[in-house]
Structures are given as structure tokens and as C-alpha cells.
MARMARZA-804689 format. One record per atom (N, C-alpha, C): residue number from 1; residue in three letters; z, y, x. Coordinates in nm, 2 decimals. Example, Ala and Ser with C-alpha at 12.3 -4.5 7.8 and 13.67 -1.06 7.14 Angstrom:
   k   r      w      v      u
   1 Ala   0.78  -0.57   1.32
   1 Ala   0.78  -0.45   1.23
   1 Ala   0.78  -0.33   1.32
   2 Ser   0.71  -0.22   1.28
   2 Ser   0.71  -0.11   1.37
   2 Ser   0.79   0.00   1.29
END
This chain:
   k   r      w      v      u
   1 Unk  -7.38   4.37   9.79
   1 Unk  -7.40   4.25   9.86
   1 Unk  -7.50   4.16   9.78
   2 Unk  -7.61   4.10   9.84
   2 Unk  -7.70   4.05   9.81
   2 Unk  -7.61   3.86   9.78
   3 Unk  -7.67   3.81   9.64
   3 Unk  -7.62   3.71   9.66
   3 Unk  -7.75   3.59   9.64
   4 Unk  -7.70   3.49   9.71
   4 Unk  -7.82   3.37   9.73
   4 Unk  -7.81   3.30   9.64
   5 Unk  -7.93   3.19   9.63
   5 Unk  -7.91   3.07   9.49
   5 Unk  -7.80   2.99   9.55
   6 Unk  -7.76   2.94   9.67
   6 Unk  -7.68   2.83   9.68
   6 Unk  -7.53   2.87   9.72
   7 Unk  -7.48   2.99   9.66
   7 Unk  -7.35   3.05   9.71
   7 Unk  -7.24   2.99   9.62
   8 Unk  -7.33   2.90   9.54
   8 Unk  -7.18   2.80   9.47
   8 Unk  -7.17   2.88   9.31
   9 Unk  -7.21   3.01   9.26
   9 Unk  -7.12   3.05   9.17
   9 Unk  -7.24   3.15   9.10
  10 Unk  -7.21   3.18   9.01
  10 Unk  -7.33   3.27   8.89
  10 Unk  -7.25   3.39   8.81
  11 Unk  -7.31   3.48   8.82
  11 Unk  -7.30   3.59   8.78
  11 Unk  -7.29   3.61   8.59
  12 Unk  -7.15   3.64   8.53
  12 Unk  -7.17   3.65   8.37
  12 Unk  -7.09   3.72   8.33
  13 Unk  -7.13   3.74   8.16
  13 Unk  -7.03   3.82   8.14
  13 Unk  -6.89   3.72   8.04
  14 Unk  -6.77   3.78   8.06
  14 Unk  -6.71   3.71   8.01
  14 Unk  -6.68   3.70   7.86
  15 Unk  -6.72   3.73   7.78
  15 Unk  -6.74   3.74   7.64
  15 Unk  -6.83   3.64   7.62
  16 Unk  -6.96   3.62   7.72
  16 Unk  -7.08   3.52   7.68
  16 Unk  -7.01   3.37   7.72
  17 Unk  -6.93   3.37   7.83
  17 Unk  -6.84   3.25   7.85
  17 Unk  -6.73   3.22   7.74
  18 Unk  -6.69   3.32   7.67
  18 Unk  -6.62   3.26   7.58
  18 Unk  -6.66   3.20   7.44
  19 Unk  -6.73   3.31   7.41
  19 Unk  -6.79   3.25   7.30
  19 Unk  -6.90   3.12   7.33
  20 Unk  -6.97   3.09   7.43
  20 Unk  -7.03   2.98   7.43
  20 Unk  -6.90   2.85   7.47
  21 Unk  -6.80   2.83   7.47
  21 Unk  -6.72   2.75   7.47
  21 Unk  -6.65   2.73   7.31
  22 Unk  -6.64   2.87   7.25
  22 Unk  -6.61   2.87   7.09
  22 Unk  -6.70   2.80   7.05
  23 Unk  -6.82   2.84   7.06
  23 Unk  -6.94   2.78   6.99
  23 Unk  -6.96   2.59   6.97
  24 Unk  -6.93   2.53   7.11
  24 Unk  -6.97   2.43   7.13
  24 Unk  -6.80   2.37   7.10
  25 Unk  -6.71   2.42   7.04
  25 Unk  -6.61   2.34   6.98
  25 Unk  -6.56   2.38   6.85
  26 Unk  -6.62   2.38   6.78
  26 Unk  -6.57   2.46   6.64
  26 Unk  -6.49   2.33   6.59
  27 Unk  -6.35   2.33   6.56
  27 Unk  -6.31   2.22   6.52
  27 Unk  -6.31   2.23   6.32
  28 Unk  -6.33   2.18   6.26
  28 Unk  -6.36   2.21   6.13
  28 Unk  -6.22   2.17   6.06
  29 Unk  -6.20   2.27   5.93
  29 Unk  -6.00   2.26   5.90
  29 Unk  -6.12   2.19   5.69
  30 Unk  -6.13   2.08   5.66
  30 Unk  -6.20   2.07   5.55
  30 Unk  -6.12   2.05   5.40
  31 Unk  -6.16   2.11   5.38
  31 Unk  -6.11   2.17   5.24
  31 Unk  -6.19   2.09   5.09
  32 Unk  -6.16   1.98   5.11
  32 Unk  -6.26   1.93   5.01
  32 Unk  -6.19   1.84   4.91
  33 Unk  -6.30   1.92   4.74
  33 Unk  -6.20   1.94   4.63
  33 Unk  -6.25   1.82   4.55
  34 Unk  -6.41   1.81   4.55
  34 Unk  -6.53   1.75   4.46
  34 Unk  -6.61   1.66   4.58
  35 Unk  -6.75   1.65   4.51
  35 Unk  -6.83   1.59   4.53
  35 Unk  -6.88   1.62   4.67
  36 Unk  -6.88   1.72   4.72
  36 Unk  -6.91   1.84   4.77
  36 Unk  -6.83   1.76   4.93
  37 Unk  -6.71   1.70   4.92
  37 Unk  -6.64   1.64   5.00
  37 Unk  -6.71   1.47   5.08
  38 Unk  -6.80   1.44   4.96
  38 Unk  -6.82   1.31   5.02
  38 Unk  -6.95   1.33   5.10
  39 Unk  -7.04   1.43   5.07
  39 Unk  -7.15   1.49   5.19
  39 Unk  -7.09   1.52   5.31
  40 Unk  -6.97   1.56   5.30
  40 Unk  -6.90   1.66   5.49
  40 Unk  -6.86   1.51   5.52
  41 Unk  -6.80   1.40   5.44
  41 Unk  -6.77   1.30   5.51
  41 Unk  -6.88   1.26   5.59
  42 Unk  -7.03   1.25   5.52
  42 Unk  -7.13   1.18   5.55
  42 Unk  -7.19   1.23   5.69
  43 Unk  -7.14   1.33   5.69
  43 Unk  -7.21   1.44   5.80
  43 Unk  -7.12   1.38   5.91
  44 Unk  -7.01   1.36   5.91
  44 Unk  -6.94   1.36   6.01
  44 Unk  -7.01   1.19   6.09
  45 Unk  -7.10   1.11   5.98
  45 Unk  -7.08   0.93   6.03
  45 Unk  -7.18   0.95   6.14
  46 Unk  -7.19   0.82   6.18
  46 Unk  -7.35   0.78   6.26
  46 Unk  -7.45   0.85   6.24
  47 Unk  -7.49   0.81   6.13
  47 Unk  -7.61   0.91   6.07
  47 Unk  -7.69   1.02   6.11
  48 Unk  -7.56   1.09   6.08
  48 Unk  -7.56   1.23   6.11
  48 Unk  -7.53   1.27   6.21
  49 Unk  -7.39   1.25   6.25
  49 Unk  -7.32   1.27   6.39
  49 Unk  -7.29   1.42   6.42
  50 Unk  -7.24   1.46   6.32
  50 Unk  -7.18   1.63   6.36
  50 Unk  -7.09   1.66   6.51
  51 Unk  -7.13   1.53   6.58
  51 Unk  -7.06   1.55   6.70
  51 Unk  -7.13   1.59   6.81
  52 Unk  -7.24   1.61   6.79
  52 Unk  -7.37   1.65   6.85
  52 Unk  -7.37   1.82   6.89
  53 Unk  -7.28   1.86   6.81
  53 Unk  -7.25   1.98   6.79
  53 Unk  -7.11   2.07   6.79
  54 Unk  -7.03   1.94   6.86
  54 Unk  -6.88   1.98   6.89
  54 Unk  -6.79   1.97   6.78
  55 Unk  -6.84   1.97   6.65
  55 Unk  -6.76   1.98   6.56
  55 Unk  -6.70   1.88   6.47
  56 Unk  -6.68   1.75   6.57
  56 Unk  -6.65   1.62   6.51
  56 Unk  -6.50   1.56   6.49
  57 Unk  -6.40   1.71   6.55
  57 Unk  -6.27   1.63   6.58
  57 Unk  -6.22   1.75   6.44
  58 Unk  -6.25   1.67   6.31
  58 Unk  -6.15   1.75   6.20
  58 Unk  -6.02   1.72   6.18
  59 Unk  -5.94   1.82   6.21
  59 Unk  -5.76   1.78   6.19
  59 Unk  -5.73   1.89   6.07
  60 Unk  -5.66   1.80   5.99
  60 Unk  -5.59   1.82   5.88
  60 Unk  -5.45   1.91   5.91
  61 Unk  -5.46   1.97   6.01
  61 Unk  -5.35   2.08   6.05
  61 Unk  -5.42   2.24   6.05
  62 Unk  -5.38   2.33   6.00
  62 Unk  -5.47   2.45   6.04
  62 Unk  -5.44   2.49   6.19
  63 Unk  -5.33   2.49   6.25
  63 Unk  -5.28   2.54   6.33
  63 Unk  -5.36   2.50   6.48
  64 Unk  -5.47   2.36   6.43
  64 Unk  -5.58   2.34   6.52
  64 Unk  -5.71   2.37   6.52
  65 Unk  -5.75   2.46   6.38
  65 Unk  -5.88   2.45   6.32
  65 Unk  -5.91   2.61   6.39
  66 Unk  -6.07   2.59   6.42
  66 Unk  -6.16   2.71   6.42
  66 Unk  -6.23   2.74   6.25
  67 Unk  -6.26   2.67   6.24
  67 Unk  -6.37   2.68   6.06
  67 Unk  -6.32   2.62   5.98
  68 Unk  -6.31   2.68   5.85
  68 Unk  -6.23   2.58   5.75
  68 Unk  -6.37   2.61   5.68
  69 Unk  -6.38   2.46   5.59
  69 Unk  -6.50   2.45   5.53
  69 Unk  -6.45   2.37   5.40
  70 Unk  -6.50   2.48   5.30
  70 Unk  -6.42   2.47   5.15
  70 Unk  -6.52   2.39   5.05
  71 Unk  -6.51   2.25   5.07
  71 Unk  -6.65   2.19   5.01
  71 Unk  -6.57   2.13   4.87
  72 Unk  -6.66   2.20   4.77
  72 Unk  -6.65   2.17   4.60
  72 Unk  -6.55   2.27   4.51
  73 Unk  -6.53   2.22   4.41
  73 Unk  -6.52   2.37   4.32
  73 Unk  -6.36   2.40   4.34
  74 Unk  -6.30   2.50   4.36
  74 Unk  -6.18   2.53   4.37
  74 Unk  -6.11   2.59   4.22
  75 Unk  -6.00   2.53   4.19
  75 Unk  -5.93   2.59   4.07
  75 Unk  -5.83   2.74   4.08
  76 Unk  -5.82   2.81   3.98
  76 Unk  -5.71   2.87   4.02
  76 Unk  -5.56   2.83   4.07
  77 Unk  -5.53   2.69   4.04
  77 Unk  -5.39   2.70   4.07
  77 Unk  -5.44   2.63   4.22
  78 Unk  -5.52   2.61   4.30
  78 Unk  -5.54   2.56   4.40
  78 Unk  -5.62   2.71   4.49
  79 Unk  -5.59   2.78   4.43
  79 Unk  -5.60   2.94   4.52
  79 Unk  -5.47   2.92   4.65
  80 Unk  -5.37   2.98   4.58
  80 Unk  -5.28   3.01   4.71
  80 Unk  -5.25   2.88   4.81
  81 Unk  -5.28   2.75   4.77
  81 Unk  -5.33   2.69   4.86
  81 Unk  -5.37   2.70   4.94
  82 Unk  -5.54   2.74   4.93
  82 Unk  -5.64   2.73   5.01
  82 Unk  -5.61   2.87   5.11
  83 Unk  -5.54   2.99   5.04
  83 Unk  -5.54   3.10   5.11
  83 Unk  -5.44   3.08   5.23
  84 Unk  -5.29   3.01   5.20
  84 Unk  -5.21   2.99   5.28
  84 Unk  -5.25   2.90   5.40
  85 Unk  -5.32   2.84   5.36
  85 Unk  -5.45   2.73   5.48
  85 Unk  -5.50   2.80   5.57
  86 Unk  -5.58   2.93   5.52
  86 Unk  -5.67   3.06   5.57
  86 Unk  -5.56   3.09   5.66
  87 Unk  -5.45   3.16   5.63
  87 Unk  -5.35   3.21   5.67
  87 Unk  -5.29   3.18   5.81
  88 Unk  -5.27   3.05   5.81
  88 Unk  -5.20   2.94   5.93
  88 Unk  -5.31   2.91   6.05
  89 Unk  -5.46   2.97   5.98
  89 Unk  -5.55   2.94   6.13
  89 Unk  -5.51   3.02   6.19
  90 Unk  -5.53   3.01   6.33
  90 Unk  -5.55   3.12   6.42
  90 Unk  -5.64   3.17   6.46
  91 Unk  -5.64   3.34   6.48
  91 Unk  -5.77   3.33   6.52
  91 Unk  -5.83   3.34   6.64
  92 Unk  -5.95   3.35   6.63
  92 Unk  -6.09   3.37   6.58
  92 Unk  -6.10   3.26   6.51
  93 Unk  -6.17   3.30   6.36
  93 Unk  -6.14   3.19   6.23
  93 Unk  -6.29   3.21   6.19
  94 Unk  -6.35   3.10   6.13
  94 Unk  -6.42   3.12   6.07
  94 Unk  -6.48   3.09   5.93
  95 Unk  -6.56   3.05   5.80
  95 Unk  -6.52   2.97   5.69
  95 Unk  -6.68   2.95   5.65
  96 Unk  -6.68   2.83   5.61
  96 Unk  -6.84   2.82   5.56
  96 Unk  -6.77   2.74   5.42
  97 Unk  -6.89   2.79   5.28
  97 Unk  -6.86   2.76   5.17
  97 Unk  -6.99   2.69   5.15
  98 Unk  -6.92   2.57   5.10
  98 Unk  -7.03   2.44   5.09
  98 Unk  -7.04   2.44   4.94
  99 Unk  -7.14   2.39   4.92
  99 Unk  -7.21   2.37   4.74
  99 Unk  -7.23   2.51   4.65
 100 Unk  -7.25   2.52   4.53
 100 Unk  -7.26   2.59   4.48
 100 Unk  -7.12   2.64   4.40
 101 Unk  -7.04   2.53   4.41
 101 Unk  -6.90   2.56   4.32
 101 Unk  -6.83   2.64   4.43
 102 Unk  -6.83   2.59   4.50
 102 Unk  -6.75   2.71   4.62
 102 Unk  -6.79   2.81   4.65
 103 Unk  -6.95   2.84   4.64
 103 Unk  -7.00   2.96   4.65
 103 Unk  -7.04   3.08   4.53
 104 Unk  -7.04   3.02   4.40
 104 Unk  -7.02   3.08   4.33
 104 Unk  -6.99   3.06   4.20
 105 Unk  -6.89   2.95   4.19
 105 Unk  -6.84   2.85   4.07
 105 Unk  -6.95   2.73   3.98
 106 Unk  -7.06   2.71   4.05
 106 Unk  -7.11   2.62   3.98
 106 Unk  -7.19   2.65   3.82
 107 Unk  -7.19   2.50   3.80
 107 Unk  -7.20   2.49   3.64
 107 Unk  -7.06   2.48   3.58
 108 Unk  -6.94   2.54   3.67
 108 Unk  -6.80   2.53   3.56
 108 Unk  -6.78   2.67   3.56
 109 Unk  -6.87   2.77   3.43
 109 Unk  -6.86   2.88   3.43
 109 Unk  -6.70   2.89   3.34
 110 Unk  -6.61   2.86   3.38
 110 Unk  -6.47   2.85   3.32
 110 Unk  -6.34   2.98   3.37
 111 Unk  -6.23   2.93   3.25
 111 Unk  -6.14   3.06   3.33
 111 Unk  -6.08   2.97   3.42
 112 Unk  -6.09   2.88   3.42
 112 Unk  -6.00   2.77   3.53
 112 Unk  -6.08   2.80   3.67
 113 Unk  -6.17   2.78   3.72
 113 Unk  -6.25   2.78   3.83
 113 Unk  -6.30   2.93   3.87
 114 Unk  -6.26   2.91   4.03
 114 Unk  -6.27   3.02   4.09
 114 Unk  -6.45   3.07   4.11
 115 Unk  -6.48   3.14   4.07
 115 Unk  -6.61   3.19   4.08
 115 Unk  -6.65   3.27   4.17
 116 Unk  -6.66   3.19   4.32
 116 Unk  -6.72   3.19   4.44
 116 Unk  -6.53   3.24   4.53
 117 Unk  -6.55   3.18   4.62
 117 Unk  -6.41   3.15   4.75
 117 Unk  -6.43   3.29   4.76
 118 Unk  -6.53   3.38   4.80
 118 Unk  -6.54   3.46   4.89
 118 Unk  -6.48   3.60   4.76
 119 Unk  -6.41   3.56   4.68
 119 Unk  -6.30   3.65   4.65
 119 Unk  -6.17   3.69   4.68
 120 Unk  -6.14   3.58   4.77
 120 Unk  -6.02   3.55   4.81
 120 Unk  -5.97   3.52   4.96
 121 Unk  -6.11   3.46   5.01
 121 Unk  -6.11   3.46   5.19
 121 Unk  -6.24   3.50   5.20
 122 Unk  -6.26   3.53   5.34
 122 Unk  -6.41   3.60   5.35
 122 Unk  -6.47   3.49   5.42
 123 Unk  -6.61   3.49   5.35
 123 Unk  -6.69   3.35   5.41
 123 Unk  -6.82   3.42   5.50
 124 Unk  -6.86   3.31   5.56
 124 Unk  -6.94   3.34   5.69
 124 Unk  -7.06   3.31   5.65
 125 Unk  -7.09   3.17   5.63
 125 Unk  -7.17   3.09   5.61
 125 Unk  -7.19   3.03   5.47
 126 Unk  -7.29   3.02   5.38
 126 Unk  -7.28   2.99   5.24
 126 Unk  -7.38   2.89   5.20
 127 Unk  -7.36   2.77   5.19
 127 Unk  -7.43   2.63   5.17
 127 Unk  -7.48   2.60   5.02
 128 Unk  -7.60   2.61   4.97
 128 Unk  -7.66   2.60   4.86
 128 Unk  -7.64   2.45   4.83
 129 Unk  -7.64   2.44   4.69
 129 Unk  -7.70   2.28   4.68
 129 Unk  -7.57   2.21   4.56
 130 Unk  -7.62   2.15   4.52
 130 Unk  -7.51   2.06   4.38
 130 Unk  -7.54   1.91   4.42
 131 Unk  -7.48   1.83   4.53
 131 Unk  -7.42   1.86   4.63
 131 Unk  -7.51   1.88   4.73
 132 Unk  -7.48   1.97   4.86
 132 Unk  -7.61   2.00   4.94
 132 Unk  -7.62   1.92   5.04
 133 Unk  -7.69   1.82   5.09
 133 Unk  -7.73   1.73   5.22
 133 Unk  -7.66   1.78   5.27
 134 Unk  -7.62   1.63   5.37
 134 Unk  -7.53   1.67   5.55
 134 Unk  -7.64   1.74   5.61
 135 Unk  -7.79   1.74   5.57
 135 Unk  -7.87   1.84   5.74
 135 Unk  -7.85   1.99   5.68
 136 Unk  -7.78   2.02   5.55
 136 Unk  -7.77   2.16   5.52
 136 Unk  -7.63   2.20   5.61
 137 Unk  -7.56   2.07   5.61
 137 Unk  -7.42   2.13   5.67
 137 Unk  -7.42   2.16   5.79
 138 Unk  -7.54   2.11   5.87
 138 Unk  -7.57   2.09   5.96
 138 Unk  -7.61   2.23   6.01
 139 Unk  -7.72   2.24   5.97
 139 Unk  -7.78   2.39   5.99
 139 Unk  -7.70   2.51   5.96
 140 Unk  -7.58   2.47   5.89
 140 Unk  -7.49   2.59   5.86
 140 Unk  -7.33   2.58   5.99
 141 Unk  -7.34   2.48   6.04
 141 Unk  -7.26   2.51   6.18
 141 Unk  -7.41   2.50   6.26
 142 Unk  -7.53   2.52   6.30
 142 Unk  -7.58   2.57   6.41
 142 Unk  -7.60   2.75   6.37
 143 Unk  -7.61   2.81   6.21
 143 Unk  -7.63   2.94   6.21
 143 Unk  -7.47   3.01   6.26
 144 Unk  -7.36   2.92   6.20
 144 Unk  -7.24   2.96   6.26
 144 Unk  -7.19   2.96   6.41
 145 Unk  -7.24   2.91   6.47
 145 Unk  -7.27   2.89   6.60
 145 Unk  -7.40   2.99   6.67
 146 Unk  -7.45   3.05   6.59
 146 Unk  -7.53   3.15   6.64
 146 Unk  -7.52   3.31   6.61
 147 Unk  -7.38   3.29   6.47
 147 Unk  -7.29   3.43   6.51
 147 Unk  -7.17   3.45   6.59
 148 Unk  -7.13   3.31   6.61
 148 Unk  -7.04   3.38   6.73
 148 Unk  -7.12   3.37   6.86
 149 Unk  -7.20   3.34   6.88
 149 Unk  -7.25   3.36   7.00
 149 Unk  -7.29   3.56   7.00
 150 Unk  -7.34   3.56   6.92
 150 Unk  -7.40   3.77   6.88
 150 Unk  -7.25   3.87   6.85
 151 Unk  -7.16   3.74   6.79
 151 Unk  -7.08   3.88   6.76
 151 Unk  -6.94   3.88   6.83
 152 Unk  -6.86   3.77   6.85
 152 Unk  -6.80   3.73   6.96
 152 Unk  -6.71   3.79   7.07
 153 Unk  -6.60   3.85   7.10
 153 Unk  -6.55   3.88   7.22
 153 Unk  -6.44   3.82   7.23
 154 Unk  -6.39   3.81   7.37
 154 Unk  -6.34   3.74   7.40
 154 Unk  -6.09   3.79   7.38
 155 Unk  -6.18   3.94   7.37
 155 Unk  -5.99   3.99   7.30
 155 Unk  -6.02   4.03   7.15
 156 Unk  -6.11   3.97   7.09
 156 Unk  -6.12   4.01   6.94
 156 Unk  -6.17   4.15   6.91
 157 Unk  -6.27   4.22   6.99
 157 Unk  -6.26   4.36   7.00
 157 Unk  -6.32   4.41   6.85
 158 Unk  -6.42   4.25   6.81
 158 Unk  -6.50   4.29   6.67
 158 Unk  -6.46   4.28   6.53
 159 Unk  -6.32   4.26   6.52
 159 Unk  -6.22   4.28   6.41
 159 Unk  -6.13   4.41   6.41
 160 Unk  -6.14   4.46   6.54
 160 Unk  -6.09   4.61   6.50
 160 Unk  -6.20   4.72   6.46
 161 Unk  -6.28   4.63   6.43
 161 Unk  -6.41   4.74   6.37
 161 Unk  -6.37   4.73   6.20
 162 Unk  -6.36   4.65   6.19
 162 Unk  -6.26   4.61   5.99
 162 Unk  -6.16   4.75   5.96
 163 Unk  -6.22   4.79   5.94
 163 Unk  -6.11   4.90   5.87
 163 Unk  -6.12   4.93   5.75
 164 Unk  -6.21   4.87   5.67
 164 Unk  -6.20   4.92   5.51
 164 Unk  -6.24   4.74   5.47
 165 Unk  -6.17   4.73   5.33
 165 Unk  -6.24   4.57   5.29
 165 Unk  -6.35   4.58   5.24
 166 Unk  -6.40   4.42   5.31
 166 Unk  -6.57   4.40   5.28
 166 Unk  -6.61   4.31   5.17
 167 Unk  -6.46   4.28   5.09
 167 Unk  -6.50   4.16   5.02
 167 Unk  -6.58   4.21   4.88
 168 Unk  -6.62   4.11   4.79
 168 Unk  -6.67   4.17   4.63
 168 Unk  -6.60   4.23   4.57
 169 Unk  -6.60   4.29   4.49
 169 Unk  -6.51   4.39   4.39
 169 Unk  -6.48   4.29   4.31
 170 Unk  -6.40   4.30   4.24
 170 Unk  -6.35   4.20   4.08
 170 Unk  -6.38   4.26   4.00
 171 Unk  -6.34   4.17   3.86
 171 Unk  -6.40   4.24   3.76
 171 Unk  -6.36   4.38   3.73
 172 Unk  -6.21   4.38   3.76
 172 Unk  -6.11   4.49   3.71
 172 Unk  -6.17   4.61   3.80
 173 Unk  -6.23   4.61   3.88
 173 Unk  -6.28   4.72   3.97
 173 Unk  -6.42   4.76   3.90
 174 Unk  -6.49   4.67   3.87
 174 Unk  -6.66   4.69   3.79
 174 Unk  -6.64   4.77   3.62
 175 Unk  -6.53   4.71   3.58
 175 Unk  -6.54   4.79   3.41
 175 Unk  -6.49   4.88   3.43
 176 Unk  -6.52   4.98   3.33
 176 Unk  -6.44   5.11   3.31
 176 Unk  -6.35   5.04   3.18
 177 Unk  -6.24   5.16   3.18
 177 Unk  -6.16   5.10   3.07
 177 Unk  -6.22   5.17   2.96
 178 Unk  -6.24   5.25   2.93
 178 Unk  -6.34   5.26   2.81
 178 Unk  -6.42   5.21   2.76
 179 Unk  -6.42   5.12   2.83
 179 Unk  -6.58   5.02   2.81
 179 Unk  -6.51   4.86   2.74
 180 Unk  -6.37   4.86   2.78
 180 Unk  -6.36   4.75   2.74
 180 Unk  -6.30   4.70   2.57
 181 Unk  -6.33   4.59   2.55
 181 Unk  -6.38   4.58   2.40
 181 Unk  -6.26   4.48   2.38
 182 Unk  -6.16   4.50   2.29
 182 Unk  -6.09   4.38   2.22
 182 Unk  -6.09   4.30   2.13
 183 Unk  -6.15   4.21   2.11
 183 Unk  -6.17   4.09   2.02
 183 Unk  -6.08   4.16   1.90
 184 Unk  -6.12   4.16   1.77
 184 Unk  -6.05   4.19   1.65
 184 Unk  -5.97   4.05   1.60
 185 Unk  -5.91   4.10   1.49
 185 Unk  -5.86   4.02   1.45
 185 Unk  -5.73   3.97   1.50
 186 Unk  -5.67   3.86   1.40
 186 Unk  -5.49   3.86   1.35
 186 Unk  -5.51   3.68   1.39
 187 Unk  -5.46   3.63   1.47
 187 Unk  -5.42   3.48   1.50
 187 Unk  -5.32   3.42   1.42
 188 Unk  -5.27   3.49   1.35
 188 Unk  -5.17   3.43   1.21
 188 Unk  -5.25   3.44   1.12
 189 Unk  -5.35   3.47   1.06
 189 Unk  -5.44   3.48   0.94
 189 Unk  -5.58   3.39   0.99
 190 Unk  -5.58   3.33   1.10
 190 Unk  -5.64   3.23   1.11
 190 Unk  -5.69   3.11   1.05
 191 Unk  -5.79   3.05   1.05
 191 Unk  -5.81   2.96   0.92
 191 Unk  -5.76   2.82   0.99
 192 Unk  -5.71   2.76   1.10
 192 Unk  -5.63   2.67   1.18
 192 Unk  -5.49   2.72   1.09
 193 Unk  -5.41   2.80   1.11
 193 Unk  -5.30   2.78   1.11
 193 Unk  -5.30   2.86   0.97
 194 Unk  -5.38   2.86   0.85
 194 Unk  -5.29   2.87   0.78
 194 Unk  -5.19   2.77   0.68
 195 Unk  -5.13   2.80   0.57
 195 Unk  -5.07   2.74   0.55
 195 Unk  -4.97   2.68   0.63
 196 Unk  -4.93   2.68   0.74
 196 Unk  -4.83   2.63   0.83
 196 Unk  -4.74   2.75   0.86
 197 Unk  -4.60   2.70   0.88
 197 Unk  -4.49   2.82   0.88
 197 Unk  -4.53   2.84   0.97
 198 Unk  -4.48   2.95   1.02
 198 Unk  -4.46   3.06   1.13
 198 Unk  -4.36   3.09   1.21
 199 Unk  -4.37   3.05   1.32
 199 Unk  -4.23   3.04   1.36
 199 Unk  -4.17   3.19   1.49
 200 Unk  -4.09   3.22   1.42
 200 Unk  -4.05   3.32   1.47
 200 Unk  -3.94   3.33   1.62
 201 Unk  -4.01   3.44   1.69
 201 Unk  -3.96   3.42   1.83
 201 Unk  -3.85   3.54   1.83
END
């Protein structure tokens, strides 16, 4: 059946209808630790107007969020936090890591700070910068907006392609144990503690 321009209705597929409705509402779940937090505010004002782009209604609930966006440096004791946050979205989820501390710990090359999110949730989008402009946050919900549009279905069909994990290896996976070296030396024969008793456990 031949159809005309004025028969009221258009021909699509429905994966391209859904994801273009994902796309144009990403509601953002923000995660902000540091400095890194007062740029996503800035993004959100007049100025900027991240609403230009659907993604202006941020709620502090995960259970409403499309993208959680982890802006500034995260600690270890603020891991299962952030993960349990990850956890509670629903999906189709997505995660963009703002600044350099979130993407790869910064200048706090520490044992405290996590050295880059994307060991612990999987990130999509990854925002350079100490702290990086609202038009970088910007261009990072239009590239995020331009993989769900490519990768996108509408029953999730592209997560049952996940069958092995994609994330980074850790350290414990990169050394060999032969390889690893133990610091010498006696912490009682220390030149801090000596002379001071010893107290026995």
C-alpha cells in the first residue's frame, strides 16, 4: 500500500523513537565531591542553560536519574557510596566523569583517592580539565546524546552483548607475584620509636 505525505502519520523504527526521547531527557543523578561541582552548578544557570538540552531537571534521587555525573575527586571511603548510587539507577544508565580527579585521580596521587571512577562503575563519557568549563560539560551530554542515539534499543538488546568485563584491570591483576618487592626492614628498630617502650599486643 502506497502511502501519501498527508495520511497523518510517518513511518519508523522504534528503537530510533526511543532513543531519541532518551536522548532529549537525560535527567542528570550529580555526584559532586570538589571543585569540579561548582562548574555542573554553573552549567545548569542562565548562562549556560543545560536545559537547552533536556538535561536541566537534576534530582537527588537515583531512582529518577538517567546519568550520574561524578564531578571532583572521590575518596575511598566514599566508593560504596557512589556505587550504591550506580546501583539504585535504573536502567538504561549512563555516567560521565567530570575533571581530572574523577577521571583519573588528579594531582592527589594518594592511597586515599580513587584513581579514576572507571574502576568501580563503567563511565561513558570522560571530561578533561582541573576544573573543566560548563561548555566542556556541555559537549559531553551532546557526545552522550549521540551514543544513545547509535547504540540504543529500546528492550536493552545492547547489554546482552556484555558477557565478559570491560572494565581496567587493577593493580593486583597487572603484577606478577614474583615481581613484587617488600620494603625491608623492622618498624621497632626505627629511629622514631626508639627508645620508647613497646607495647605488647
Amino acid at each position: 500500500m502506497a502511502l501519501k505525505l498527508d495520511d497523518g502519520f510517518m513511518v519508523g523504527k522504534l528503537d530510533f523513537l526511543a532513543n531519541w526521547v532518551r536522548k532529549n531527557s537525560l535527567w542528570p543523578m550529580p555526584f559532586a565531591t570538589a571543585c569540579c561541582g561548582i562548574e555542573l552548578m554553573a552549567t545548569a544557570s542562565s548562562r549556560y542553560d543545560i536545559a537547552r538540552f533536556g538535561s536541566e531537571a537534576m534530582r537527588f534521587t537515583p531512582r529518577q536519574c538517567d546519568v550520574m555525573i561524578v564531578a571532583g575527586r572521590v575518596v575511598m571511603k566514599m566508593v560504596p557510596v557512589m556505587q550504591r548510587i550506580w546501583q539504585q539507577m535504573p536502567e538504561p544508565k549512563w555516567c560521565i566523569s567530570m575533571g581530572a580527579c574523577a577521571s583519573s585521580g588528579g594531582v592527589f596521587d594518594t592511597y586515599s583517592v580513587v584513581q579514576g571512577i572507571d574502576r568501580f562503575i563503567p563511565v561513558d563519557v570522560y571530561v578533561p580539565g582541573c576544573p573543566p568549563r560548563p561548555e566542556q560539560l556541555i559537549r559531553a551530554v551532546l557526545d552522550l546524546q549521540e551514543k544513545v542515539m547509535r547504540t540504543g534499543t529500546i528492550n536493552g538488546r545492547e547489554f546482552a552483548k556484555r558477557t565478559a568485563y570491560e572494565g581496567p584491570n587493577g593493580p593486583g591483576f597487572e603484577i606478577d607475584p614474583n615481581e613484587i618487592v617488600v620494603a625491608p626492614g623492622n618498624f621497632k628498630t626505627g629511629s622514631r620509636t626508639r627508645g620508647l617502650p613497646l607495647v605488647n599486643n
